[in-house]
MIPAKOL-5664 format. One record per residue: residue in three letters; y, z, x of N, C-alpha, C in turn. Coordinates in steps of 0.001 Angstrom, whole numbers, padded with zeros to 6 digits, always signed. Example, Ala and Ser with C-alpha at 12.3 -4.5 7.8 and 13.67 -1.06 7.14 Angstrom:
residues 2
ALA-005690+007800+013190-004500+007800+012300-003300+007800+013200;SER-002250+007080+012850-001060+007140+013670+000030+007870+012900;
END
This chain:
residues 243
UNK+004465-001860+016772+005670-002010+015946+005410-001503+014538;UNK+006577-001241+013761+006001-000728+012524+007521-001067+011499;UNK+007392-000819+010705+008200-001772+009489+008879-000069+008490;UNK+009897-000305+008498+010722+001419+007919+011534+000437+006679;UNK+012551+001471+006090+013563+000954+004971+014525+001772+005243;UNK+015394+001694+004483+016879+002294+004569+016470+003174+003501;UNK+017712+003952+002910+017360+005250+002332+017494+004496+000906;UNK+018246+003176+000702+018053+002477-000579+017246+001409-000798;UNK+015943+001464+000356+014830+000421+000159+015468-000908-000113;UNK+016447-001315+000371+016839-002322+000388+016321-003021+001681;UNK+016452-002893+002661+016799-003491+003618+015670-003289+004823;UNK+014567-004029+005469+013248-003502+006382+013789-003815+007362;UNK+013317-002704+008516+013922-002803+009808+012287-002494+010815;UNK+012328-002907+011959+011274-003324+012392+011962-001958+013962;UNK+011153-001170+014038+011086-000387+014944+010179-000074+016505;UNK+010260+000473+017049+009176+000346+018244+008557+001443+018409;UNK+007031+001759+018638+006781+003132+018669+007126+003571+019431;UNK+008074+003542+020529+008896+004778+021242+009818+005489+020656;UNK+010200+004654+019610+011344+005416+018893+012686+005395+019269;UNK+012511+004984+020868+014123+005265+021042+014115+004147+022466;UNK+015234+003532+022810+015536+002263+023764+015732+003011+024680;UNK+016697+004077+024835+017228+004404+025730+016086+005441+026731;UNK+014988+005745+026319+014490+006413+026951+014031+007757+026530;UNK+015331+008431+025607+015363+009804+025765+014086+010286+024171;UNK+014166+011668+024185+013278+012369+023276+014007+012138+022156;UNK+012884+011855+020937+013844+011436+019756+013350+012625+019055;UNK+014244+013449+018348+013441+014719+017086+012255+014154+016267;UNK+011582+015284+015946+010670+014579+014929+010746+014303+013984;UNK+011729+015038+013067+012317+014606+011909+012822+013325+011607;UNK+013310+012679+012900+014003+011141+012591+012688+010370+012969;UNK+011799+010687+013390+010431+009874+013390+010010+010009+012323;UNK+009549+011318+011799+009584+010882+010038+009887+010062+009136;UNK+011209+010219+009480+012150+008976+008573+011709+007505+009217;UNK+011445+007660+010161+011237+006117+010457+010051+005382+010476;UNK+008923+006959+010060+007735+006321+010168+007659+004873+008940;UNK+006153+004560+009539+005861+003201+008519+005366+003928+007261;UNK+006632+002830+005958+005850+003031+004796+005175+002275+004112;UNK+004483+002783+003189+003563+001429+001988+004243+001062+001190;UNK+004043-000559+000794+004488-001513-000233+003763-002456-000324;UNK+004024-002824-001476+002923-003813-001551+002728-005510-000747;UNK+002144-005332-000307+002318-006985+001179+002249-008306+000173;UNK+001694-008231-001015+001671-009115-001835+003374-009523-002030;UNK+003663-008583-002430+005707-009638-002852+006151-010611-001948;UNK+006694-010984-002158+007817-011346-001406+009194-012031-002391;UNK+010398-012208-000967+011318-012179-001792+012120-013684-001865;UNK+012717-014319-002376+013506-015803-002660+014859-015303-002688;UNK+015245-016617-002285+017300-016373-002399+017169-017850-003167;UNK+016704-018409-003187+016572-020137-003737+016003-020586-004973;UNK+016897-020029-005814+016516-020381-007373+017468-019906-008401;UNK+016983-020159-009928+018192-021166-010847+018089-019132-011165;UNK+019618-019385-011979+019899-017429-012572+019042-018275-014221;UNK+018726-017234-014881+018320-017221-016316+019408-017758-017067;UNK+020776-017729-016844+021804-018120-017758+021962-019560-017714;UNK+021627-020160-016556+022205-021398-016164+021355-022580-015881;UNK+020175-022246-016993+019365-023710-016604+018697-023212-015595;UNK+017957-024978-015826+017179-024838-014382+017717-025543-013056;UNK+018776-024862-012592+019871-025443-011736+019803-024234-010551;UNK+018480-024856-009469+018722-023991-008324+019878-024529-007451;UNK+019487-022716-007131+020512-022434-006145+021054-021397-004790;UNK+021307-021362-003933+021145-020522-003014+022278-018945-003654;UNK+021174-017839-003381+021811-017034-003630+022266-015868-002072;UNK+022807-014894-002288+022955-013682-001016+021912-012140-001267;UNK+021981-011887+000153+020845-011286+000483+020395-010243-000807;UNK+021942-009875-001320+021547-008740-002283+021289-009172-003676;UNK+020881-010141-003991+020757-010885-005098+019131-011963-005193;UNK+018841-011233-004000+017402-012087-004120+016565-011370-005063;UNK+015752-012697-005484+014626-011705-006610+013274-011795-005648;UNK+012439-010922-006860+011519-010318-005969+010350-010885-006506;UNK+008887-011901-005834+008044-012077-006494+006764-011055-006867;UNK+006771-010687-008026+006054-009519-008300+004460-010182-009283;UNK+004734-011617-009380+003845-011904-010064+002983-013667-010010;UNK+001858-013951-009634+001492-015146-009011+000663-016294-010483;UNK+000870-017090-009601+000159-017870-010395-001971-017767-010551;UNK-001913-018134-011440-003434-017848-012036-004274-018382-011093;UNK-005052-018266-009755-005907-019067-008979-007110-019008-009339;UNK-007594-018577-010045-008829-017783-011043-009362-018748-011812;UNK-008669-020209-012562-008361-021223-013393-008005-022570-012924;UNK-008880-023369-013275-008376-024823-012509-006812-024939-013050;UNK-006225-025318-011659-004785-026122-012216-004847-026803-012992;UNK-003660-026661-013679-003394-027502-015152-004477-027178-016151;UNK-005365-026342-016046-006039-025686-016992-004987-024882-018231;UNK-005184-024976-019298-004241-024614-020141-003837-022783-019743;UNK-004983-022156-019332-004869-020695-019270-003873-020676-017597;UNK-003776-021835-016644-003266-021684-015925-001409-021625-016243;UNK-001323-022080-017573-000002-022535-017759+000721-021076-018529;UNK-000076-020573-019054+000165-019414-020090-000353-017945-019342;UNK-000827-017726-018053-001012-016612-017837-000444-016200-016170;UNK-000356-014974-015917+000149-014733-014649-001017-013689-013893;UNK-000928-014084-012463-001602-012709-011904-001104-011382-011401;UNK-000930-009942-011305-000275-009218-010462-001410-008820-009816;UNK-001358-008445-008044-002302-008031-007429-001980-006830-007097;UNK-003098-005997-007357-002675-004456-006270-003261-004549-005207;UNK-002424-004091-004093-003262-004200-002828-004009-002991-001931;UNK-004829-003547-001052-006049-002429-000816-004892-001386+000326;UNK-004891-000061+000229-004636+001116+001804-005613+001248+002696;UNK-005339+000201+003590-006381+000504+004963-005607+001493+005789;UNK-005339+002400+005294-004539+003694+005890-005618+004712+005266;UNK-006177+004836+004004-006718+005726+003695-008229+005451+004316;UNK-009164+004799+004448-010122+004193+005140-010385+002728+005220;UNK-011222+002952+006742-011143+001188+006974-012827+000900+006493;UNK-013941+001807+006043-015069+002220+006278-015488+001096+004656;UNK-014579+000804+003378-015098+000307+002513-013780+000191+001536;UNK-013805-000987+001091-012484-001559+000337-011799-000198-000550;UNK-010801+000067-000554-009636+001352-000867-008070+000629-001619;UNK-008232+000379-002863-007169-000093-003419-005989+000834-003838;UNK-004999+000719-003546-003412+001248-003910-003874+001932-005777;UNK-003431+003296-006035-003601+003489-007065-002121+004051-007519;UNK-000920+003485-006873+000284+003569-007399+000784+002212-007964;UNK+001192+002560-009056+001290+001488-010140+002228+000242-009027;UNK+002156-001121-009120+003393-002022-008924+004178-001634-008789;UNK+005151-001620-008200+006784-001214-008244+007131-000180-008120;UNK+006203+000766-007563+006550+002478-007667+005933+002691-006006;UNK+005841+001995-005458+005401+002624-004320+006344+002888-003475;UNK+006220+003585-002221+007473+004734-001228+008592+003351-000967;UNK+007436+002198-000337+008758+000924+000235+008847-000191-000472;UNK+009074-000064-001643+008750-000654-003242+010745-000971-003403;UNK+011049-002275-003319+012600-002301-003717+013197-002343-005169;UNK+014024-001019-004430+014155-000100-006287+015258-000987-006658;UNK+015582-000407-007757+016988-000825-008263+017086-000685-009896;UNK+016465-002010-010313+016267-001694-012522+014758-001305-012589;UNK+014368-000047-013002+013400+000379-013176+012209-000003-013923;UNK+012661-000913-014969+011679-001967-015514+011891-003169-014585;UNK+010833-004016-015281+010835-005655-014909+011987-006211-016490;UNK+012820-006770-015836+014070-007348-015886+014124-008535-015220;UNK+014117-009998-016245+014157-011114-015463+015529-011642-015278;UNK+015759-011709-013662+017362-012346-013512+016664-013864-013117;UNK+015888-014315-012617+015812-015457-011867+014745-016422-012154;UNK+014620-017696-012186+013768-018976-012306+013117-019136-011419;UNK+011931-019500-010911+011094-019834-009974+010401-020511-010187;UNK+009528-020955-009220+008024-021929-009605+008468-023339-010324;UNK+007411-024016-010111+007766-025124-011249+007500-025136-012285;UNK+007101-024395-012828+006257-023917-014497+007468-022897-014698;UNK+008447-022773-013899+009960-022007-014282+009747-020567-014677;UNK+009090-019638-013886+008567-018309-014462+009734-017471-014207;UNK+009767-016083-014204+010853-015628-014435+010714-013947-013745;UNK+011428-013734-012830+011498-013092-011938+012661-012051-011921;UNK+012568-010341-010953+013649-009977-011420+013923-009418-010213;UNK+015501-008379-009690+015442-008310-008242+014965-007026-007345;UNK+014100-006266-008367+013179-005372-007742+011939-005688-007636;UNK+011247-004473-007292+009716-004831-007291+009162-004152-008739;UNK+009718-004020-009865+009253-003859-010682+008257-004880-011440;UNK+007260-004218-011713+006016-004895-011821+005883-004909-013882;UNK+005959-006409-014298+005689-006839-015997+004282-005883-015761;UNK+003278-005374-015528+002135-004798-015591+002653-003626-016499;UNK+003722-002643-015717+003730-001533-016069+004438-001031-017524;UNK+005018-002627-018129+005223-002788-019441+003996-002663-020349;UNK+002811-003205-019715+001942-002641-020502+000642-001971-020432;UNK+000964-001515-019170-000163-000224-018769+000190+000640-018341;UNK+000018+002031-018882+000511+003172-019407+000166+003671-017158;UNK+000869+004428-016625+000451+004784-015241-000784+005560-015306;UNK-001250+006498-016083-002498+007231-016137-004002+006208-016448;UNK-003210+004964-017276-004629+004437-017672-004864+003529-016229;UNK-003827+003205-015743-003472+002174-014144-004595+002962-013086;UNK-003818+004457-013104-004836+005043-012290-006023+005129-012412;UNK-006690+005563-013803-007729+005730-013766-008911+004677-013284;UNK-008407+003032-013731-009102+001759-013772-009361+001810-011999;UNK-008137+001892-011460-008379+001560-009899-009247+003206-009025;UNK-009152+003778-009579-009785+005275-008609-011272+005046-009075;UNK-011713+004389-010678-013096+003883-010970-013471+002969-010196;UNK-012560+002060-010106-013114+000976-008870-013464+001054-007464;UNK-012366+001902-007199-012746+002703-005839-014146+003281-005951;UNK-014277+004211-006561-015512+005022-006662-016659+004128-006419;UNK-016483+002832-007238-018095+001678-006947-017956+000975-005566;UNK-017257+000883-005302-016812+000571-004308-017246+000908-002950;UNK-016665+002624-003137-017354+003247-001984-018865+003756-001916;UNK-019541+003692-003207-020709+003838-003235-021629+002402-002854;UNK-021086+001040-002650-021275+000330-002248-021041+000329-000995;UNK-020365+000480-000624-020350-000261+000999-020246+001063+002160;UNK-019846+002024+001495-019606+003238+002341-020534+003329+003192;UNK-021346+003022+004190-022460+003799+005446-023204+004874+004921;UNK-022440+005888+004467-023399+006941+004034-022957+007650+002740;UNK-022872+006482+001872-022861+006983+000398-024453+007229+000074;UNK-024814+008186-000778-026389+008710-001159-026791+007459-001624;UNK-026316+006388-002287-026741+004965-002592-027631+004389-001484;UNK-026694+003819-000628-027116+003216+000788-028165+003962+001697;UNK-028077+005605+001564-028597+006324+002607-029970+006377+002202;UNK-030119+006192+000473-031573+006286-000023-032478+004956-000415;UNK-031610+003922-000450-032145+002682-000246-032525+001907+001397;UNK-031665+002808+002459-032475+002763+003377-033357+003437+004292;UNK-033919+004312+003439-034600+005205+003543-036252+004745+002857;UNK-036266+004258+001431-036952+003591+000794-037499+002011+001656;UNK-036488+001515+002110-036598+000291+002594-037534+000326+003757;UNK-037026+001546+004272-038122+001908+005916-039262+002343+005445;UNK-039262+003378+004481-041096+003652+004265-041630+002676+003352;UNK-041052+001520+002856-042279+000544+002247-042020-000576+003244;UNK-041747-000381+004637-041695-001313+005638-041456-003299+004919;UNK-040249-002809+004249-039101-003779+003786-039560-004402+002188;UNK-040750-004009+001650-041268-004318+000525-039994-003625-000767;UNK-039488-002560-000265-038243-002718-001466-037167-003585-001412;UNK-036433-003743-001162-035382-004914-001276-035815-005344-002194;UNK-036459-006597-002310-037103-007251-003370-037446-007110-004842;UNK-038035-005527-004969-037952-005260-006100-037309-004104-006391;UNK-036160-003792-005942-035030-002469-006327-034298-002839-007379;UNK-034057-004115-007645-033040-004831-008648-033676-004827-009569;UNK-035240-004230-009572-035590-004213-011293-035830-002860-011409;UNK-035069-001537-010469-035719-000366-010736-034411+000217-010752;UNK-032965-000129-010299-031842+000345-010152-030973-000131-010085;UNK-029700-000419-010701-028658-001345-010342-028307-001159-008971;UNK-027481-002085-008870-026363-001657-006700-025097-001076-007852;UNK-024102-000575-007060-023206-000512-007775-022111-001205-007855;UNK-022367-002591-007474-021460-003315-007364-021608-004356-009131;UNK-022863-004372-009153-023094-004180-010408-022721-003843-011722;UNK-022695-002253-011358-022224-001338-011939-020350-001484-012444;UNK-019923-002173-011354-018635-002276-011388-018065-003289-012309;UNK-019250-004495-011790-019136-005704-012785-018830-005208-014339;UNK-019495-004030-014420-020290-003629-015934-019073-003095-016337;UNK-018418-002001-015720-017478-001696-015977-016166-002658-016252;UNK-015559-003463-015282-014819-004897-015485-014969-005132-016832;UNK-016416-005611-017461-016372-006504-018519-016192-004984-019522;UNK-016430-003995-019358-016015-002987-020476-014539-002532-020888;UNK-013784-002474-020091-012005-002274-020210-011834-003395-020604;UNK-012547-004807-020229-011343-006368-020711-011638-005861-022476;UNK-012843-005092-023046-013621-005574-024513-012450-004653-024978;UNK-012103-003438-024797-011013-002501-024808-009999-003207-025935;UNK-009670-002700-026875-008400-002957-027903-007536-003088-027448;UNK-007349-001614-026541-005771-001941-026639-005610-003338-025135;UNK-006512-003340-024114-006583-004785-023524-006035-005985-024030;UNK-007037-006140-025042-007071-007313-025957-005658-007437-026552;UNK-005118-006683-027294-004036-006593-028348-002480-006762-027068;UNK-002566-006359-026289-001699-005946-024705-002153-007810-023815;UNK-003213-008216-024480-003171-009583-023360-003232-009356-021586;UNK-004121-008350-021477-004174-007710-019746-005677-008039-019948;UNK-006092-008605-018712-007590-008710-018338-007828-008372-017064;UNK-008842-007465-016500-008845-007612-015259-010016-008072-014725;UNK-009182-009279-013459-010025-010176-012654-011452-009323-011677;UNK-012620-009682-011896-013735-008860-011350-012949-009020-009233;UNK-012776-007650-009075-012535-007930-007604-013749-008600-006730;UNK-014996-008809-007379-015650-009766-006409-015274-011346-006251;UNK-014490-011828-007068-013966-013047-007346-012213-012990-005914;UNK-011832-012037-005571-010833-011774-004987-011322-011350-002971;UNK-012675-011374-003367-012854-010963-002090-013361-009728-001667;UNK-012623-009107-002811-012712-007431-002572-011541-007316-001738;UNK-010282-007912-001994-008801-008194-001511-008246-007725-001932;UNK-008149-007781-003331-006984-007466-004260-007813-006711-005570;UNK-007043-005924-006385-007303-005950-007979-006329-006478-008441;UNK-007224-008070-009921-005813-008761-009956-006089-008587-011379;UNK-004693-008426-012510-004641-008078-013464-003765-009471-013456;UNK-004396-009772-015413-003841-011496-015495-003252-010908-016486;UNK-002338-011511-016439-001202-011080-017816-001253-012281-018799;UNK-001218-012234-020358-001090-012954-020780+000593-013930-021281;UNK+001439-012168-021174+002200-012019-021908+003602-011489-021314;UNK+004332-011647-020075+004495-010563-019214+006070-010417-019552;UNK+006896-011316-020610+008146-010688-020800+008433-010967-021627;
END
């Protein structure tokens, strides 16, 4: 089965890989259109909550009026931790379409991806949510991209990728020469490689803590969460500040 949109990304329709009920040959062009697209699996969407004008007075809304959750609470931070009350998470999520061989994160900004529900091109809050009453809008426009420019977005996640795949890849020159080393000192490196070479997962760490030290970071209230804390699931960017 596979998951399509309408031509105004409104609306997901769940298809069968035959393509067609009745039996017959379907063109390829309308398989095109129907193939499966990417979005981010992180959203999802609510009909059950208060509008911004009217209090905090939920309420059931219709299909075309649902908002979209584009942004989570801080799990990073004990509850009721003060930073839990004042900050948000957005996650980008990994393309196991591009390889399954070593974690591969989405390097299209929030809210811009093919099955991404369009509509107000910024983040625009129509709606109340949560019990800390956060504020939500009815696309997938992502508060991130208010304050990260798309070139600097890309660059952070295609760097991460890069450590990434030099980590875990099978036959990145990393891996291929540490087990190579490992066999001719019949297992005596392991042990002491960590004082002759970083891993590059390391490396990544290093990087992490170098963009949070970043000005315009700091001044912008964006930090990003080390993806080893996520699993190697997500890249989660904490907002301080998001509307």
């Amino acid at each position: 089965m596979g998951l399509a949109s309408d031509k105004n990304n409104l609306v997901g329709t769940v298809i069968s890989d035959s393509g067609s009920q009745s039996g017959t040959e379907v063109p390829e062009e309308v398989l095109q259109e129907r193939a499966p697209i990417f979005f981010n699996y992180h959203e999802f969407g609510e009909r059950y909550y208060a509008d911004v004008d009217a209090g905090y007075q939920l309420k059931e809304h219709d299909e075309d009026h649902g908002i979209c959750m584009t942004h989570f609470p801080n799990v990073y931070v004990a509850r009721g931790a003060p930073e839990f009350e004042t900050t948000r998470i957005v996650r980008v999520p990994r393309r196991f379409e591009d390889t399954l061989d070593c974690p591969c994160f989405s390097t299209v900004m929030p809210g811009a991806e093919p099955g991404a529900i369009t509509g107000v091109p910024v983040f625009r809050p129509f709606g109340i949510f949560d019990e800390d009453s956060q504020l939500f809008g009815y696309s997938s426009a992502s508060p991130l991209a208010q304050l990260l420019s798309v070139e600097k977005f890309q660059e952070i996640v295609v760097t991460i990728n890069g450590y990434l795949k030099a980590a875990f890849y099978t036959y990145s020159w990393f891996n291929l020469v540490d087990l190579l080393l490992e066999v001719l000192s019949l297992g005596l490196w392991h042990p002491v490689s960590k004082y002759i070479w970083k891993h590059p997962l390391l490396h990544l760490e290093d990087y992490v803590n170098q963009i949070n030290q970043e000005q315009e970071f700091k001044q912008k209230g964006v930090r990003i969460i080390s993806p080893r804390r996520s699993g190697y699931l997500s890249v989660c960017f904490c907002l301080f500040d998001y509307c």
